[in-house]
KOLFIMAR-981340 format. One record per atom (N, C-alpha, C, O): x, y, z. Coordinates in steps of 0.1 Angstrom, whole numbers, padded with zeros to 4 digits, always signed. Atoms other than C-alpha are relative to their C-alpha. Layout:
% residues N
XYZ;...
//
This chain:
% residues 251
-0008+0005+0011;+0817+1077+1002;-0010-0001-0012;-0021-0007-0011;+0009+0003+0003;+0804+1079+0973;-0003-0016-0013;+0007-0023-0014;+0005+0015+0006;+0788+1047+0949;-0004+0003-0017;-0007-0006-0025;+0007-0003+0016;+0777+1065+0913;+0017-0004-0009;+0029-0004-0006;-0003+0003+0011;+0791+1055+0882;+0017+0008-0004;+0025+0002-0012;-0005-0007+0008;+0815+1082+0877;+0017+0003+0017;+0017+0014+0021;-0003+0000-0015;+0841+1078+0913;+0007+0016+0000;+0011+0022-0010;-0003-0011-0002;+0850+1111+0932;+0015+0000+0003;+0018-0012+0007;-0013+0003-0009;+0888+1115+0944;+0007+0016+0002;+0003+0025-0005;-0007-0011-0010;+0908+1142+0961;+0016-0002-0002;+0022-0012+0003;-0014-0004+0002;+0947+1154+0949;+0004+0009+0007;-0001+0021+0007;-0003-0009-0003;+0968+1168+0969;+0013-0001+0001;+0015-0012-0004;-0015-0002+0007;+1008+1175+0966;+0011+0013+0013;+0006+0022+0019;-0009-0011-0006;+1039+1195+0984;-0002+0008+0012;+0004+0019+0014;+0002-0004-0013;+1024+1201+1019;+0015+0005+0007;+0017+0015+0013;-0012-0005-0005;+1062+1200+1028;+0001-0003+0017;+0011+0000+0022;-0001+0002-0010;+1052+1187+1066;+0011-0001+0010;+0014-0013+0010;-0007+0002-0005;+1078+1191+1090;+0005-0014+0014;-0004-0015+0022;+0004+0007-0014;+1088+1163+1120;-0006+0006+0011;-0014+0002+0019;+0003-0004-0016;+1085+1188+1147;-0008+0009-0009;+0001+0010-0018;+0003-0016+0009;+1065+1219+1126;-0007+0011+0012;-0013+0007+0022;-0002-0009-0010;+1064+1251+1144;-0015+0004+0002;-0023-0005-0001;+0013-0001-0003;+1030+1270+1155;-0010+0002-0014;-0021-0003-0017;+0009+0001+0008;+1023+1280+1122;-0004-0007-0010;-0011-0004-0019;-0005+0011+0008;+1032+1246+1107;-0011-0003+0004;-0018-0008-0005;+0009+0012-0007;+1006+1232+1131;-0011+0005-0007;-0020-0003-0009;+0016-0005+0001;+0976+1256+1118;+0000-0007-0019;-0011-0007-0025;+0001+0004+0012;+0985+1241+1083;-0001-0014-0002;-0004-0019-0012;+0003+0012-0002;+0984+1206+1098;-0017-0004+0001;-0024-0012-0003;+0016+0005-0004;+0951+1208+1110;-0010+0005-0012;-0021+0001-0012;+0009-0008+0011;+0936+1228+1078;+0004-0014-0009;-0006-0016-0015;-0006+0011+0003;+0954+1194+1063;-0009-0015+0001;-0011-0024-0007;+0009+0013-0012;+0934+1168+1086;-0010+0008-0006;-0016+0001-0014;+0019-0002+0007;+0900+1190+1073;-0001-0006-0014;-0010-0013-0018;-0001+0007+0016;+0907+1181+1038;+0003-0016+0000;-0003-0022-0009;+0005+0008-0004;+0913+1148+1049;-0011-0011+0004;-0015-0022+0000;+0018+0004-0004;+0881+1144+1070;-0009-0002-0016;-0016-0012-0019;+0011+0002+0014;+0863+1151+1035;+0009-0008-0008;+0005-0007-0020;-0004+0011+0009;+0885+1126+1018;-0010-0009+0006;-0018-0013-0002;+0008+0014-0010;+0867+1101+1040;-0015-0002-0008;-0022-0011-0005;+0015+0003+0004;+0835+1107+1017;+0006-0001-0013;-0001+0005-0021;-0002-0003+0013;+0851+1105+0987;+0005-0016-0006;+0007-0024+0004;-0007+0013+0003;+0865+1071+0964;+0013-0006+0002;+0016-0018+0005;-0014+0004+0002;+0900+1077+0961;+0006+0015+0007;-0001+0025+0006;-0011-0007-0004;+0929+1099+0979;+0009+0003-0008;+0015-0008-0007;-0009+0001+0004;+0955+1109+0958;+0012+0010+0008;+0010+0022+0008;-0008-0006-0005;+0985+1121+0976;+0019-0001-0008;+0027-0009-0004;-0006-0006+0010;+1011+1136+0949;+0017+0004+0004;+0024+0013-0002;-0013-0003-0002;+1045+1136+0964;+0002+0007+0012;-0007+0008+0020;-0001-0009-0016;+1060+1156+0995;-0004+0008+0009;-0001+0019+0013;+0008+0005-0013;+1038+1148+1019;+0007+0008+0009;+0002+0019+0012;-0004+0001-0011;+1060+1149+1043;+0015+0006-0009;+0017+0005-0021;-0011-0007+0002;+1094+1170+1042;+0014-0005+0000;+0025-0001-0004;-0015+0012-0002;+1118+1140+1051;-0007-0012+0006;-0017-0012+0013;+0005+0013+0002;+1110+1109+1052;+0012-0011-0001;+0014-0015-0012;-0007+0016+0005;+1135+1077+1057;-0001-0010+0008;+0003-0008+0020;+0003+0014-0008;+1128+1042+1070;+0016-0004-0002;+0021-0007-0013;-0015+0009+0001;+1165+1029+1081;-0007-0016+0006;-0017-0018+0013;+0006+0016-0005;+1163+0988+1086;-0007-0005+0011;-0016-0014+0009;+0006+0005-0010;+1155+0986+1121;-0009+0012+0007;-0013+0009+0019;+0005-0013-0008;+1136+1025+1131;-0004+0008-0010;+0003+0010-0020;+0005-0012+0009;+1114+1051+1116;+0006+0012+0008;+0011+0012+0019;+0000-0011-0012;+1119+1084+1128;-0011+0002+0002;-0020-0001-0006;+0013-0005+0000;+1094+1098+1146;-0004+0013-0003;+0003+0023-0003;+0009-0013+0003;+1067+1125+1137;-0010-0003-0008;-0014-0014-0009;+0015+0005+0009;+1038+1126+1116;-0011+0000+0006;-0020+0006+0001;+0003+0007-0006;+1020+1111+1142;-0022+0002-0003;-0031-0005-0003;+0015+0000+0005;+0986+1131+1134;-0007+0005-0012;-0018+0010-0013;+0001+0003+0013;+0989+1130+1097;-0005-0014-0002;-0014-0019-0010;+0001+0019+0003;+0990+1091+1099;-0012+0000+0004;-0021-0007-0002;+0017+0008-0009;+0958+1089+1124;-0007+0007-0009;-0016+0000-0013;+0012-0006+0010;+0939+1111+1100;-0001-0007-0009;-0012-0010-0011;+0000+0007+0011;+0949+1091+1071;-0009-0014+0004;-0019-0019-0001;+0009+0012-0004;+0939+1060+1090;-0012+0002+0001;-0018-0009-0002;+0013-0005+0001;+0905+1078+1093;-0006-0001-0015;-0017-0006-0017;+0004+0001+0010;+0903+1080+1058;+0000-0016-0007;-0008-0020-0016;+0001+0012+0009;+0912+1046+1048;-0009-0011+0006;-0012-0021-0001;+0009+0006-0010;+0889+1030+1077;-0014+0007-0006;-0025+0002-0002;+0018-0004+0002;+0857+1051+1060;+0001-0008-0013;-0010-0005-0019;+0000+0005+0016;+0866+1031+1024;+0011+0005-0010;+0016+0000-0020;-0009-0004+0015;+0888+1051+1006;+0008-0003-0004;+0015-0006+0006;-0007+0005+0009;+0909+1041+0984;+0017+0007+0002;+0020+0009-0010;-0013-0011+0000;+0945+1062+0991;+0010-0004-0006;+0013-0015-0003;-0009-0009+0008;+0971+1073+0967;+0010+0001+0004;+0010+0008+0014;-0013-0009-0002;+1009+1077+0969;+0008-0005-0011;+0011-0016-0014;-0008-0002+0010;+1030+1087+0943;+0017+0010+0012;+0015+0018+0021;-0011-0003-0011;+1068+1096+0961;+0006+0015-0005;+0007+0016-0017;-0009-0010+0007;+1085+1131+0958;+0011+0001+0005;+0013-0006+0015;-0017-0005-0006;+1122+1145+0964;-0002-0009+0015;-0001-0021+0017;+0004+0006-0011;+1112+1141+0997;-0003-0005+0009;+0001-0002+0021;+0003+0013-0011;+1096+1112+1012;-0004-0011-0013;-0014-0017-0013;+0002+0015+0011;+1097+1086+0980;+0004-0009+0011;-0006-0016+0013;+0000+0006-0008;+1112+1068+1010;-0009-0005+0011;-0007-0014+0019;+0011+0004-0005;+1081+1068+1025;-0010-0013-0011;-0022-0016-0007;+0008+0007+0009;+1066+1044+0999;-0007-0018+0009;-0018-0023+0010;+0006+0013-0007;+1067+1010+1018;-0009-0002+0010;-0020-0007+0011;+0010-0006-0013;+1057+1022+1049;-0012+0002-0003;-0021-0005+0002;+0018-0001+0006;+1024+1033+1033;-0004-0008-0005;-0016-0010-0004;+0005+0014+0004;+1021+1005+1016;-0005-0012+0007;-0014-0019+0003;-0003+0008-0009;+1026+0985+1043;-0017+0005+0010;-0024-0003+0014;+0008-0006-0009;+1000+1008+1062;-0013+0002-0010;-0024+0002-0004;+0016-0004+0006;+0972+1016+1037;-0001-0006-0015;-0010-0003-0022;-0003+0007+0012;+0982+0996+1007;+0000+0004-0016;-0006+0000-0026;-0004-0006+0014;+0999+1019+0980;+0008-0007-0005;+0013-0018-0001;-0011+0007+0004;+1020+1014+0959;+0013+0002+0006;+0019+0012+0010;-0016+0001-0008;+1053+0998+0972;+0010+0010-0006;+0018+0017+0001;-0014-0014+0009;+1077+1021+0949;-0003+0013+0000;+0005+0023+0000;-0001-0015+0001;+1060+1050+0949;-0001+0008-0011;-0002+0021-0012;-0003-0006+0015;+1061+1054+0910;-0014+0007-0005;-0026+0005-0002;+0015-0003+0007;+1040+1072+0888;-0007-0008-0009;-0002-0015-0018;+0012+0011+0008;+1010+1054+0873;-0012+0008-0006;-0014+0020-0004;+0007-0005+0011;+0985+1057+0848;-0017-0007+0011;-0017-0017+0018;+0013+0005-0003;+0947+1053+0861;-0009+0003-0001;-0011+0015+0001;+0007-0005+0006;+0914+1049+0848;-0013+0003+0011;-0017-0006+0019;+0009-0007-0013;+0887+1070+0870;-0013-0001-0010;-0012+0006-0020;+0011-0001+0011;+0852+1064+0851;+0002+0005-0012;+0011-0001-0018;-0007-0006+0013;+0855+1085+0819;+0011+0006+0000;+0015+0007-0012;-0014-0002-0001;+0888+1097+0828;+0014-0008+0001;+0018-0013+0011;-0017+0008+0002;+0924+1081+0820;+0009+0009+0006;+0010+0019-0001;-0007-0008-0007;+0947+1100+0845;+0015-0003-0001;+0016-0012-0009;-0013+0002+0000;+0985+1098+0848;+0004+0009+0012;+0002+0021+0010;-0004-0002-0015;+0999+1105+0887;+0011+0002-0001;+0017-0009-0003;-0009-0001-0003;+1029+1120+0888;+0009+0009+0009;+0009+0020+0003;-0004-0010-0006;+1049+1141+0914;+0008+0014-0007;+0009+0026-0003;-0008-0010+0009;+1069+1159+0886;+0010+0006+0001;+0009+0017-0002;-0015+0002-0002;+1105+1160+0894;+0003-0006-0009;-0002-0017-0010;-0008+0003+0009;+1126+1157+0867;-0008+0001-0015;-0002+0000-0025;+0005-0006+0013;+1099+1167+0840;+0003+0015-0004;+0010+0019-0014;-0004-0019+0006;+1098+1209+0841;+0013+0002+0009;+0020+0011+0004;-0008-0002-0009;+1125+1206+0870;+0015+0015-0006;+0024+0012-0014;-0016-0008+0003;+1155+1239+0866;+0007+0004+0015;+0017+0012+0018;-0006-0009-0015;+1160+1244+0905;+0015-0017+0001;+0015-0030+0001;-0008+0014-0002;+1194+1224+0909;+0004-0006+0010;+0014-0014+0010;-0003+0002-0015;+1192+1221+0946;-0015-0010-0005;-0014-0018+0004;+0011+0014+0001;+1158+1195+0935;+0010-0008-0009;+0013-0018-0003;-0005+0006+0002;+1179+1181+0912;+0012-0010+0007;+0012-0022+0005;-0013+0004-0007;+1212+1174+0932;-0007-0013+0013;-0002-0024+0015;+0007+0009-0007;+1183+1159+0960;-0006-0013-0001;-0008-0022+0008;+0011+0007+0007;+1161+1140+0933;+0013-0012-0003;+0010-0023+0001;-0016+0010+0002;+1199+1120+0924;+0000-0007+0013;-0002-0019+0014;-0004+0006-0010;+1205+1114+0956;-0016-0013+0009;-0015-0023+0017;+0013+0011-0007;+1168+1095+0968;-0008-0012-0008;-0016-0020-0005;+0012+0005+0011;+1154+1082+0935;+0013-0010-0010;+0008-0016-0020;-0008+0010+0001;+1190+1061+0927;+0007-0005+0006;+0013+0001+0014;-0004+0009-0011;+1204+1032+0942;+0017+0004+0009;+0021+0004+0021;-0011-0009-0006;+1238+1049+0946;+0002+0006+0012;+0010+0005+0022;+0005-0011-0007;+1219+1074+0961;-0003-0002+0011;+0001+0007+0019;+0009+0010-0011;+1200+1052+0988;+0014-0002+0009;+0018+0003+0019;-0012+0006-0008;+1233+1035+0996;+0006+0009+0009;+0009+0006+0021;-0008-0009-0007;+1250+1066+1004;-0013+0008+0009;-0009+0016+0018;+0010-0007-0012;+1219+1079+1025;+0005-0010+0011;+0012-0006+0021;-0006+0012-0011;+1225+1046+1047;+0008+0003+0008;+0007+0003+0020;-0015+0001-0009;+1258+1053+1053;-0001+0011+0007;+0007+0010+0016;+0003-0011-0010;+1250+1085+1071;-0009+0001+0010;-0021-0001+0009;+0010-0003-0011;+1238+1092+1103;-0011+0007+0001;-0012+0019-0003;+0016-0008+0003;+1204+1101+1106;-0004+0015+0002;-0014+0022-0001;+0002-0017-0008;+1209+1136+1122;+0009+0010-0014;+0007+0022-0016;-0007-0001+0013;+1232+1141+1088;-0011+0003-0009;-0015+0013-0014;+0013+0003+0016;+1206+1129+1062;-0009+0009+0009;-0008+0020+0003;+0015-0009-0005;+1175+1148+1084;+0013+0021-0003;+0008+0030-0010;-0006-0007+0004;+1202+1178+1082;+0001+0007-0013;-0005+0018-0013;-0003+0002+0012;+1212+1180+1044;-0018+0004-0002;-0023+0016-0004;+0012-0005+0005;+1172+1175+1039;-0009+0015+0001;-0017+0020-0007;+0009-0008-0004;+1160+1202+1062;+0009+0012-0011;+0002+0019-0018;+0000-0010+0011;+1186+1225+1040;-0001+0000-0014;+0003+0010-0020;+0007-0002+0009;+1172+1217+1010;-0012+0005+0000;-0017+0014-0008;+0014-0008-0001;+1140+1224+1020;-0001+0015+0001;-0011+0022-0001;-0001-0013+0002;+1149+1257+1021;-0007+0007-0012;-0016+0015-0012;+0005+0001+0009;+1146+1255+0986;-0013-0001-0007;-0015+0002-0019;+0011+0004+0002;+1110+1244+0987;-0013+0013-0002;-0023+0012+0005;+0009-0017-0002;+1090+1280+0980;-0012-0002-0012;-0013-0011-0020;+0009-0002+0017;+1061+1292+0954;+0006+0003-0009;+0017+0008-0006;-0004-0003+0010;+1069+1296+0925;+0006+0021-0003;-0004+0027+0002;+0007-0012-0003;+1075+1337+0921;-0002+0003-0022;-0003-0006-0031;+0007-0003+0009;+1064+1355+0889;+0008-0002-0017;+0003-0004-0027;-0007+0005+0008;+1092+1348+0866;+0005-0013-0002;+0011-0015-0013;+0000+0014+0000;+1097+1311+0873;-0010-0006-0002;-0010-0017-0007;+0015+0005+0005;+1060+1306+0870;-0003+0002-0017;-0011-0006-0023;+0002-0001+0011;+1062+1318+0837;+0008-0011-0011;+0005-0016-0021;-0007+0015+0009;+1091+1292+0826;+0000-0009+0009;+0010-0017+0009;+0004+0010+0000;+1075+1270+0845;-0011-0006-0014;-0013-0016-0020;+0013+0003+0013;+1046+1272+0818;+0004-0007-0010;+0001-0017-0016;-0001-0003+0019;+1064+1279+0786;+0006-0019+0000;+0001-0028-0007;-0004+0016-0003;+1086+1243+0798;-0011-0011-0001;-0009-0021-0008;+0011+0008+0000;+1052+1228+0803;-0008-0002-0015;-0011-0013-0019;+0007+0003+0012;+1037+1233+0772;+0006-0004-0012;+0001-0011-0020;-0007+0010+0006;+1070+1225+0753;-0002-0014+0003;-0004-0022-0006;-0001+0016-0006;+1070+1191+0774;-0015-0003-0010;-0014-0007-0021;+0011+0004+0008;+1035+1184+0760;-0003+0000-0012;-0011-0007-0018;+0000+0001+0012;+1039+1193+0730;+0006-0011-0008;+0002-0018-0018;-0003+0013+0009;+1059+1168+0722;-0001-0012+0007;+0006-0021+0003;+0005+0015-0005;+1045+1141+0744;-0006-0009-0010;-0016-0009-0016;+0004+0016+0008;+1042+1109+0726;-0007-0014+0005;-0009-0025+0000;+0010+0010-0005;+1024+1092+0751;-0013-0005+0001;-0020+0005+0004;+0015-0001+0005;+0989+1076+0745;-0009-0005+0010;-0021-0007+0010;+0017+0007-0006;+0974+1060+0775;-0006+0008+0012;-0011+0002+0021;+0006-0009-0010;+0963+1090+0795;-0004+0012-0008;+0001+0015-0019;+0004-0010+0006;+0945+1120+0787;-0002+0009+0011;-0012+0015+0007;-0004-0008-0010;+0950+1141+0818;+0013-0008+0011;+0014-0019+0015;-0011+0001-0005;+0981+1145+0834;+0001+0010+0016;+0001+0022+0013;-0002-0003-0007;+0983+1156+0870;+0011+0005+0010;+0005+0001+0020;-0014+0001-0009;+1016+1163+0892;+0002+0014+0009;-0007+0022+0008;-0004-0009-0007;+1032+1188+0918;+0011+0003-0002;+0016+0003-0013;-0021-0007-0002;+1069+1200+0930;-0001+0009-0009;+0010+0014-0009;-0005-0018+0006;+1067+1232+0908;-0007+0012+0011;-0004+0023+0012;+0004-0009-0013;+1045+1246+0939;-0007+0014-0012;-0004+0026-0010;+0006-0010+0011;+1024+1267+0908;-0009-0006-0006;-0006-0016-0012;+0014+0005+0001;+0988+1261+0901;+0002+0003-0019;+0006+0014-0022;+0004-0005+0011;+0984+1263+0863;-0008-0013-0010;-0007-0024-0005;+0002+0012+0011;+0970+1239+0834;+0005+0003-0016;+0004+0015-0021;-0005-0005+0015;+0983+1239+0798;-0007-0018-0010;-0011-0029-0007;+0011+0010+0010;+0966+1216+0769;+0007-0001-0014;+0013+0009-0019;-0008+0007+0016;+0980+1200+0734;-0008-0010-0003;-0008-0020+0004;+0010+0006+0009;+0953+1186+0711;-0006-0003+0014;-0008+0005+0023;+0008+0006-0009;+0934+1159+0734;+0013-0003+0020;+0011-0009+0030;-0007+0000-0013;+0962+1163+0764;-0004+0012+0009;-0005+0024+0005;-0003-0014-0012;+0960+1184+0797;+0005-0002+0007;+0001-0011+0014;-0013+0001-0014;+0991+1191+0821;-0005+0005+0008;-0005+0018+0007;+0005-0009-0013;+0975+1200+0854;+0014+0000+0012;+0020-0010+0016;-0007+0001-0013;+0998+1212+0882;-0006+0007+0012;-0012+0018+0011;+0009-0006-0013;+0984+1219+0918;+0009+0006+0004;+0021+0005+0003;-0007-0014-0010;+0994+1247+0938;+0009-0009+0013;+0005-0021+0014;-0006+0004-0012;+1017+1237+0970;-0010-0003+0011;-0021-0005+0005;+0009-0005-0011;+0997+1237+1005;+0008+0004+0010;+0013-0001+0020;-0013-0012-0007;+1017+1268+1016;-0014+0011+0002;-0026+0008+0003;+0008-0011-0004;+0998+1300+1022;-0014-0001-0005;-0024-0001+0003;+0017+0004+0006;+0966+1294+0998;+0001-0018-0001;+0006-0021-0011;-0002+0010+0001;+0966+1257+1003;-0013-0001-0012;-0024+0004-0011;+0006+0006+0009;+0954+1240+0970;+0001-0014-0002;+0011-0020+0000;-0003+0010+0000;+0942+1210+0961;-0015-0005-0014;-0024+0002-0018;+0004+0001+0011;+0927+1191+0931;-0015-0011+0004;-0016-0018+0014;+0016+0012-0004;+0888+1170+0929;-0004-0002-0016;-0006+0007-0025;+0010+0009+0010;+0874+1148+0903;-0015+0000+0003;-0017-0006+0013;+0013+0007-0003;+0838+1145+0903;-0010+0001-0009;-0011+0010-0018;+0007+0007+0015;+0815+1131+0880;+0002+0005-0012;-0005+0011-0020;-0011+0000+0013;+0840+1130+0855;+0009+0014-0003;+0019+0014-0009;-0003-0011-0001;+0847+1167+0859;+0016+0004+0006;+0015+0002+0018;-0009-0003-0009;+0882+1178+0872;+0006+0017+0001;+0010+0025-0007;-0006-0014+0001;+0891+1211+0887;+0011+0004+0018;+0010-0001+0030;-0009-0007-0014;+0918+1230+0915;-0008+0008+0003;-0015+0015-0003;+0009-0008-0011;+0902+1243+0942;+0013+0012+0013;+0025+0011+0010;-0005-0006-0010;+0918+1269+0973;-0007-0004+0007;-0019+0000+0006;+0006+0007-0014;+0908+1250+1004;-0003+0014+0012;-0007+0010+0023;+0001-0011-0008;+0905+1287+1022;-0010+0004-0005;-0020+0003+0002;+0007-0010+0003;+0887+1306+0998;-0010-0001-0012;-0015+0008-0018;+0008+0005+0008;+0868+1282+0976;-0012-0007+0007;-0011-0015+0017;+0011+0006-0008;+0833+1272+0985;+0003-0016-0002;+0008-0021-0012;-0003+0017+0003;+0835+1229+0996;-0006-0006-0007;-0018-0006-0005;+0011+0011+0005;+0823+1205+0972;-0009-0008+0007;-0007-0014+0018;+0011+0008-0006;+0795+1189+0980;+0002-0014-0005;+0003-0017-0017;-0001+0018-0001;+0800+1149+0987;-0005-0008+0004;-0001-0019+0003;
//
């Protein structure tokens, strides 16, 4: 872990984890758990939204799965670090529970935070560049109370149903959605009027790019789908990395 002046932390976003995930789900769990392990040397965790692919705490039972996402994480927060959760489509439903367990925040919301010379802003990014209306139609249904209520009232094999076919929806970006993902992005910034951050971070467009307006920069991380990507701060510096084919930071 480290102790200098300037703290190190680790972003990551849109893994998409399944409860049961198939063989080649599992080789992306455990490439998952490595990046992990090196959170364990690092200040802070940030973990950027859907995590996990479904996610709901009913009153009295979790479902089960996860099981060696959670023990890794507990690895991480047992060596010091500090961990991160901002909620997406989802598993925002996951927010307590981790709270509860490694002490994020209870809601899940996006927040503003200052990392040595850096003013950051955490957000999953749903509902900022968003045009897919199957995240929409999802993002309604988890992120208002309406929406909650009527999750309730359905049987769990229902709601895990409904989610698993949206996930369908969950892919890379391909070469013409990546591009109005951008053009969206740099309108959105352009006319940002917000002043207490000066990098902006988020996922759910599953498309690595950055875009910049005067002293602003919108960073989005790649998914952790075929090139799993993920983001590092370190001494004050921030850049996206490919966890495959990028040499590791040194920590």
């Amino acid at each position: 872990m480290q102790h200098n002046k300037q703290p190190t932390a680790i972003f990551v976003a849109d893994s998409h984890f399944h409860l049961s995930p198939d063989a080649e789900e599992q080789q992306r769990v455990r490439r998952f758990c490595e990046l992990l392990k090196m959170a364990q040397r690092t200040d802070h965790l940030f973990l950027l939204g859907d995590i996990f692919d479904f996610w709901f705490d009913y009153p009295h039972f979790r479902l089960r799965g996860y099981d060696e996402i959670l023990l890794a994480l507990d690895e991480v927060r047992n060596a010091g670090t500090k961990i991160h959760f901002v909620g997406g489509n989802h598993d925002i439903w996951a927010a307590q529970f981790l709270n509860q367990r490694y002490g994020t925040s209870p809601d899940g919301a996006p927040f503003v935070i200052t990392l040595g010379s850096r003013t950051i802003k955490l957000c999953h990014g749903d509902g900022l560049l968003s045009f897919d209306w199957a995240y929409n139609a999802f993002r309604a249904m988890v992120r208002t109370r309406l929406g909650i209520v009527l999750a309730k009232s359905l049987h769990p094999e229902i709601l895990y149903a409904i989610s698993e076919w949206l996930s369908g929806q969950s892919r890379r970006a391909n070469r013409d959605e990546a591009q109005r993902i951008e053009e969206k992005a740099q309108i959105w910034i352009d006319g940002c009027r917000e002043d207490d951050w000066e990098l902006m971070i988020i996922g759910h467009v599953h498309h690595r790019f950055e875009t910049v307006s005067g002293d602003k920069t919108l960073t989005a991380l790649a998914g952790w789908f075929d090139n799993p990507g993920y983001g590092i701060l370190q001494d004050g510096v921030f850049r996206m990395l490919d966890f495959e084919s990028d040499p590791r930071p040194k920590l």
